[in-house]
C-alpha positions as CSV (number, residue, x, y, z in Angstrom):
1,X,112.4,-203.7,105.5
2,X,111.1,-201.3,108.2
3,X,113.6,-199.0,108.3
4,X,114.1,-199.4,104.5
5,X,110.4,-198.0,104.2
6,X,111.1,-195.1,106.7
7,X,114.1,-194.0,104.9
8,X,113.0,-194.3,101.4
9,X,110.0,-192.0,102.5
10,X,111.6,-189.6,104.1
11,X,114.8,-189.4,101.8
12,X,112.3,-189.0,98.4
13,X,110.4,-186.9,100.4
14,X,113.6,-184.7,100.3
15,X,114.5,-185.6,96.8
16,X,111.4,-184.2,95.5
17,X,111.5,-181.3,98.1
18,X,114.4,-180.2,96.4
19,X,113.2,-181.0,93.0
20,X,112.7,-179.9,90.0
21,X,113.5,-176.3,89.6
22,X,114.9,-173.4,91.7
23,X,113.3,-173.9,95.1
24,X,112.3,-169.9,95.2
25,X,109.5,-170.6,92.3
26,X,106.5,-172.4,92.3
27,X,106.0,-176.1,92.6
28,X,104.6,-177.7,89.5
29,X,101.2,-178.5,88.7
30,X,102.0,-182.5,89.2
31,X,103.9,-181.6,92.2
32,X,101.0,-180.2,94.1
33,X,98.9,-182.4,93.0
34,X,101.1,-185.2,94.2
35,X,101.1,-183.8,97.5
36,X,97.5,-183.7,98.2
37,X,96.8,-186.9,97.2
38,X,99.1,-188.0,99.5
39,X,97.7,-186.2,102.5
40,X,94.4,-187.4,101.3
41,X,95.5,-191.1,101.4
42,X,97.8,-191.1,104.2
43,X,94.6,-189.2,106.5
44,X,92.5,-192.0,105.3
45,X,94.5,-194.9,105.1
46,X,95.9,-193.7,109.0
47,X,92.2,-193.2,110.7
48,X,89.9,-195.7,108.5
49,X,91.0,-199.2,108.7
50,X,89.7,-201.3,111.5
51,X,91.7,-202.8,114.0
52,X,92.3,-206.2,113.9
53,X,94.5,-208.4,116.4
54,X,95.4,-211.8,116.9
55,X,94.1,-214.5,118.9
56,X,97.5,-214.1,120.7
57,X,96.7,-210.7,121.2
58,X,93.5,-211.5,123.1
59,X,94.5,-214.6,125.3
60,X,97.6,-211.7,126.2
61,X,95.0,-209.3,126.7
62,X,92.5,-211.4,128.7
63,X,94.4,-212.8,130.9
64,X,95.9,-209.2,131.8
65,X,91.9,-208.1,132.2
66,X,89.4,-210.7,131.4
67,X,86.8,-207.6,130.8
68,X,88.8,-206.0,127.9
69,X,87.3,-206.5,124.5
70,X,90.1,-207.0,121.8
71,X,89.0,-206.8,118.2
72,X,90.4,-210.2,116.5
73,X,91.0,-211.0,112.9
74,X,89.6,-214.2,112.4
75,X,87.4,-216.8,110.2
76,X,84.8,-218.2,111.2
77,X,82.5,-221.5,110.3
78,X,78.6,-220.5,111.5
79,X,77.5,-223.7,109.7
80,X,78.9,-225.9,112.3
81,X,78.0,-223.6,114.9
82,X,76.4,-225.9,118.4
83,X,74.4,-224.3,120.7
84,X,75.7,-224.4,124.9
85,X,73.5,-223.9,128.0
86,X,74.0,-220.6,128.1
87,X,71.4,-219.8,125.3
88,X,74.5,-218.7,123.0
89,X,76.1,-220.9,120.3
90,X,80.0,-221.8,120.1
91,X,81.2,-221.5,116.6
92,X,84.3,-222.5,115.0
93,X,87.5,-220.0,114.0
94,X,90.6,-219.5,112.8
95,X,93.0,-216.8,113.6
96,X,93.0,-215.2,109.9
97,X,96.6,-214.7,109.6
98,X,97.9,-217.9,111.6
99,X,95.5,-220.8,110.7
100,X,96.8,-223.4,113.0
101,X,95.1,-221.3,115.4
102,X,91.5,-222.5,116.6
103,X,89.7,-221.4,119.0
104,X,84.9,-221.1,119.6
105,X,83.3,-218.4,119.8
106,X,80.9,-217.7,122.0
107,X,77.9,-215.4,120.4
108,X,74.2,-214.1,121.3
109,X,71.8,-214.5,118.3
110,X,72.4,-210.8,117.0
111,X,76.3,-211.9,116.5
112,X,75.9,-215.0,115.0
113,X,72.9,-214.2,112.6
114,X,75.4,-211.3,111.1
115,X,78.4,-214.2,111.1
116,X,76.0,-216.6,109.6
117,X,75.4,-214.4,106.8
118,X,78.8,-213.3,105.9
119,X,79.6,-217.2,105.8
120,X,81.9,-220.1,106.4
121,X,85.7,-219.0,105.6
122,X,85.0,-215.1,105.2
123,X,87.4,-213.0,107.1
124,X,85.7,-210.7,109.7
125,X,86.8,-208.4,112.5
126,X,85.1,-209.4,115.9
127,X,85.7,-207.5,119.2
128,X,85.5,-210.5,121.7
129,X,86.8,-210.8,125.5
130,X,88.1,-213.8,127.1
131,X,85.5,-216.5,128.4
132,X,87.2,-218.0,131.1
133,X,89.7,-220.1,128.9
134,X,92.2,-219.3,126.2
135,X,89.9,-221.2,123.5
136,X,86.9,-219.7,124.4
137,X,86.1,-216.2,123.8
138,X,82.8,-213.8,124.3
139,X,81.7,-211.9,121.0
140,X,80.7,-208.7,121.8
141,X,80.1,-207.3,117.9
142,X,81.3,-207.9,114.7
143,X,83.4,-204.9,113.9
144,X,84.0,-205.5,110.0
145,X,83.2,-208.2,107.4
146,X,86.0,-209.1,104.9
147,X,87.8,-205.9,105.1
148,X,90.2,-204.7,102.5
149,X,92.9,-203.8,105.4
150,X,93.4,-204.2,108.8
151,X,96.0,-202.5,111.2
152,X,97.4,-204.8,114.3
153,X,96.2,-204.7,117.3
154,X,98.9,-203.3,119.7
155,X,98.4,-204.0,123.4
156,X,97.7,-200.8,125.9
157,X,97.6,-198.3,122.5
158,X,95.1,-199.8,120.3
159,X,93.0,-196.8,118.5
160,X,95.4,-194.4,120.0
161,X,98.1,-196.3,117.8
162,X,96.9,-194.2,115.0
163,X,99.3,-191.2,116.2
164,X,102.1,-193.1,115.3
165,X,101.2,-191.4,111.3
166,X,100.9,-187.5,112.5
167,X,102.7,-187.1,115.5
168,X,105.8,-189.3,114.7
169,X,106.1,-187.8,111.3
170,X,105.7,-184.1,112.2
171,X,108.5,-184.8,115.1
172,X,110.8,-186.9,112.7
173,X,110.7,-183.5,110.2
174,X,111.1,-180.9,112.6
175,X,115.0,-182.1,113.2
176,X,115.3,-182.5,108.9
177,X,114.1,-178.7,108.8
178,X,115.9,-177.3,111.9
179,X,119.2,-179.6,109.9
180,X,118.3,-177.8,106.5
181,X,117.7,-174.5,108.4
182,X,121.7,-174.7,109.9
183,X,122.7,-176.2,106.4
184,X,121.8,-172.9,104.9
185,X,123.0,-171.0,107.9
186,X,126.5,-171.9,107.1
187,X,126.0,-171.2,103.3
188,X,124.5,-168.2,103.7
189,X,127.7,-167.2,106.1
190,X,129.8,-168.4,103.2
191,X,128.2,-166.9,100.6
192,X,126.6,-163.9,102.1
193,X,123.6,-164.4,100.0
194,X,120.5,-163.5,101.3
195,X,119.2,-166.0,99.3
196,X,120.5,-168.4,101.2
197,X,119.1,-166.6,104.6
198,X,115.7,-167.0,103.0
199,X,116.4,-170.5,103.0
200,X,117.4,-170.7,106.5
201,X,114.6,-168.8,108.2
202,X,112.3,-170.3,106.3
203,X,113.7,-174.2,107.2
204,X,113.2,-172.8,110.7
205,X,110.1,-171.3,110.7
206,X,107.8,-174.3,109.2
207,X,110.3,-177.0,111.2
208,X,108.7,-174.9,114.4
209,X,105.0,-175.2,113.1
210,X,105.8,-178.7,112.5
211,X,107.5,-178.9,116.5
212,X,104.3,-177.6,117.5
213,X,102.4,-179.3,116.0
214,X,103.8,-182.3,117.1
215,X,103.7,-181.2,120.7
216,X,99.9,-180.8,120.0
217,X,98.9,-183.6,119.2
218,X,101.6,-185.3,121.6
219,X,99.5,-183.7,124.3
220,X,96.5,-184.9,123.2
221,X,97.2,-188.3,123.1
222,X,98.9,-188.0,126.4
223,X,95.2,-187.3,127.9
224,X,93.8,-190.8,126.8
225,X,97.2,-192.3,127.1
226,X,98.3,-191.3,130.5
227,X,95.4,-189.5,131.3
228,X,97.3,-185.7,131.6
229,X,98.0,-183.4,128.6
230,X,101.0,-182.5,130.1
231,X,103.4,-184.9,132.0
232,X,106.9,-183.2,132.2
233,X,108.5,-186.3,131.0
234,X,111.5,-186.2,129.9
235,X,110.3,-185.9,126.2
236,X,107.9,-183.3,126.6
237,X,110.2,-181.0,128.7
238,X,112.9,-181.5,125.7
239,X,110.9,-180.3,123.0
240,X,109.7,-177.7,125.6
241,X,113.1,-176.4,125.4
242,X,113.2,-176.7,122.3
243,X,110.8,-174.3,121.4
244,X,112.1,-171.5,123.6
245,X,115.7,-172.0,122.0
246,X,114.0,-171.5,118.4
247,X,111.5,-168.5,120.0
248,X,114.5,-167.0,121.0
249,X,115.7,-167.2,116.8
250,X,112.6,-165.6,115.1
251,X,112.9,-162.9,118.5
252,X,116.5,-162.4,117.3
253,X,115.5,-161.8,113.8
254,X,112.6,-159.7,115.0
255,X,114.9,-157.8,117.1
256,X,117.0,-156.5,114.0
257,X,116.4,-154.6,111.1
258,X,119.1,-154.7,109.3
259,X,119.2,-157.4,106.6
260,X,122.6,-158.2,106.5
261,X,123.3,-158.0,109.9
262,X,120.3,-159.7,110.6
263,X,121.1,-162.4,108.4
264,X,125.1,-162.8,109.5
265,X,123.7,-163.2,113.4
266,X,120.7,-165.2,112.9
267,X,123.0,-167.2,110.9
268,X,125.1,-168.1,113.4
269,X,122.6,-168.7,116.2
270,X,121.0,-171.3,113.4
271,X,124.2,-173.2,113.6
272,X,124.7,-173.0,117.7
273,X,120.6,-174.2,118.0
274,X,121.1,-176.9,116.3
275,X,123.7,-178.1,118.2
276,X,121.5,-178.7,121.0
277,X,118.8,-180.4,118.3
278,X,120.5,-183.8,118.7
279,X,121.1,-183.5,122.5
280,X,117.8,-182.8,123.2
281,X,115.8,-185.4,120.8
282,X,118.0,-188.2,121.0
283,X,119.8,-188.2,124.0
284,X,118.3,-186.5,126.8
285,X,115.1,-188.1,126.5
286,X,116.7,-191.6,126.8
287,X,119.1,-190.6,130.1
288,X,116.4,-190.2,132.2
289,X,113.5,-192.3,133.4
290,X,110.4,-191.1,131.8
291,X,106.9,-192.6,130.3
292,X,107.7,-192.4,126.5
293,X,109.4,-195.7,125.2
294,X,113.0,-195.5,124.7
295,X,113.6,-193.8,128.3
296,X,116.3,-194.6,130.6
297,X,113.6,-197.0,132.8
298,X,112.1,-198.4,129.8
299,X,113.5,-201.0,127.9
300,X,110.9,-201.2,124.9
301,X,111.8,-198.8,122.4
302,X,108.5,-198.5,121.0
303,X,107.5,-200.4,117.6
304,X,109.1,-198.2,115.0
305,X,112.5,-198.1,116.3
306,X,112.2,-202.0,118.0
307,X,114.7,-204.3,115.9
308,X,112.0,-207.0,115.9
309,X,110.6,-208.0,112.7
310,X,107.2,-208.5,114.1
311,X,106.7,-205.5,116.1
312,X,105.0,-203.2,113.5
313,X,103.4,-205.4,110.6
314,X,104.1,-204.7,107.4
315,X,100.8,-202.6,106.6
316,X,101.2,-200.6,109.4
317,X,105.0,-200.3,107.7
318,X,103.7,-199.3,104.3
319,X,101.4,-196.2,105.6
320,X,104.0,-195.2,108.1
321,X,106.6,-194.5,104.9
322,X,103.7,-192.8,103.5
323,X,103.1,-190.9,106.1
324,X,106.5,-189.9,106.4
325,X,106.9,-189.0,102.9
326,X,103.7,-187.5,103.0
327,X,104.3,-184.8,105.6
328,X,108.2,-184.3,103.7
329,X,106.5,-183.2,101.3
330,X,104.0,-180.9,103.0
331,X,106.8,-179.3,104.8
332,X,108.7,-178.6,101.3
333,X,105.6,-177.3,100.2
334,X,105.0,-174.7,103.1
335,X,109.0,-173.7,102.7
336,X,108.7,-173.0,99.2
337,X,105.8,-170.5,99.7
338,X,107.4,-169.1,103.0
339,X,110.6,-168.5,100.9
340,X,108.8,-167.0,97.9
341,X,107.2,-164.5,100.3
342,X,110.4,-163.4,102.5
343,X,111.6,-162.7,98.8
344,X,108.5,-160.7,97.6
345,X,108.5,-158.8,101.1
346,X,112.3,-158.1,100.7
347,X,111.9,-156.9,96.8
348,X,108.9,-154.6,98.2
349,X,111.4,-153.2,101.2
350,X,113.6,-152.7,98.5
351,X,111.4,-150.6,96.2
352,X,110.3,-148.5,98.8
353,X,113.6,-147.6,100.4
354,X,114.0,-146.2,96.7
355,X,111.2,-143.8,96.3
């Protein structure tokens, strides 16, 4: 089902990419207007749902670090709440999504006055740490009351899981664009229409914002994650490379001003970068030991790409299609208007070579 999501996203992402119409004109009306709403939703469906683990997640969590606070999904029964000698009351729960577990909670007035009046059996989101036993946890505050939808809790990430929906994407697209920029490469040197180096420089162009951006916001979460915004793992240093392998193709282009021959040698760099796209994504980064998941030292290869059916819920599935097709579609979007204007640029080169 995972990977059934991921593809479908990113495959009608193309679809539509592609779709309707000759790709050098405008995108309809609908079009654009499917597009935004997408960002829109995948932005706030990505950064606005509470967190909400399970109970397993905070007896994993607390006995790794009893002080760690680990917001759980759970219902609770105030009405048969007892107080203890520690001026707090114990009251009765459930884990919301696995009922047969039960464990007290242990909450100040402040906490239990807010879960008394949400009620017995309401689903809330508490942030609680472990009180000495695995059936007996601290509340700290109740996070949400009866929310609409929750994303899981994973251990060591948890709000910095969020990435997964902008940095993932941007990086999954950046290889589609650099494969549709040498796709192009190779018609254009079959065809010799420029058309088709329009297509190919422009593929490339937005796949590089989209590589940037991705090392961006990589970096950033690598500051809260591992506490550096640069690490020189393996990963970073490949897209690093990356980067100066597609700087050297817009510096080629720049370089040139012929249009034809311009087109015939960018054309065939296109095809020799991309060569090293696989190399450097997929393979290096897993040869050598590193901090990402998936390297050579690491044997978890993160939740996406993990063949377990419970590493990613299926929430956290849903939005992570939509993010994908979400930022497909974005990317399109730029390459359609980045193709438009190579063409108006070229006409207007055109026209003034002739007066």
């Amino acid at each position: 089902m995972k990977f059934a999501l991921m593809l479908g996203g990113t495959l009608l992402g193309v679809f539509l990419g592609f779709f309707p119409g000759p790709f050098g004109r405008p995108k309809p009306q609908w079009w654009r207007m499917l597009a935004i709403l997408c960002v829109a939703a995948t932005t706030i469906l990505g950064i606005l749902p509470p967190i909400g683990g399970s109970m397993t997640d905070a007896v994993i969590q607390g006995r790794a670090d009893s002080t760690k606070a680990v917001p759980v999904y759970v219902r609770t029964e105030p009405s048969k709440a007892v107080a203890d000698e520690h001026g707090t009351v114990l009251i009765p729960a459930t884990d919301a999504r696995a009922s047969q577990v039960q464990v007290m909670i242990r909450a100040w007035a402040p906490v239990a006055d807010e879960l008394r009046s949400a009620g017995d059996g309401t689903a809330v989101i508490i942030s609680v740490r472990r009180a000495g036993s695995d059936l007996v946890f601290q509340a700290d505050d109740v996070v949400a009351v009866d929310p609409i939808i929750t994303l899981p809790y994973i251990m060591g990430l948890e709000e910095r899981a969020r990435i997964i929906f902008f940095h993932v994407p941007m990086s999954w697209v950046a290889v589609i664009a650099y494969l549709i920029a040498m796709i192009f490469a190779v018609r254009f040197l079959r065809s010799r229409d420029l058309n088709h180096d329009d297509m190919s420089m422009a593929a490339a162009s937005v796949g590089t914002l989209y590589a940037i951006l991705a090392t961006v916001t990589g970096a950033v979460w690598a500051k809260f994650n591992w506490g550096s915004f640069w690490n020189w793992d393996p990963r970073e240093t490949s897209i690093f490379i990356l980067l100066l392998v597609y700087a050297a193709y817009f510096l080629l282009r720049s370089s040139i001003d012929d249009p034809d021959r311009r087109a015939r040698l960018s054309a065939a760099y296109s095809i020799v970068a991309f060569v090293t796209v696989p190399f450097l994504i997929f393979i290096l980064p897993r040869l050598l030991p590193g901090l990402h998941p998936g390297s050579s030292d690491d044997t978890n290869m993160g939740p996406l790409l993990s063949p377990r059916s419970d590493a990613i819920n299926p929430t956290k599935q849903l939005l992570f299609g939509l993010s994908l097709f979400t930022f497909t579609l974005v990317y399109f979007w730029l390459m359609n208007l980045r193709v438009r204007a190579a063409r108006v640029q070229r006409g207007v080169n055109a026209l003034s070579e002739n007066l």
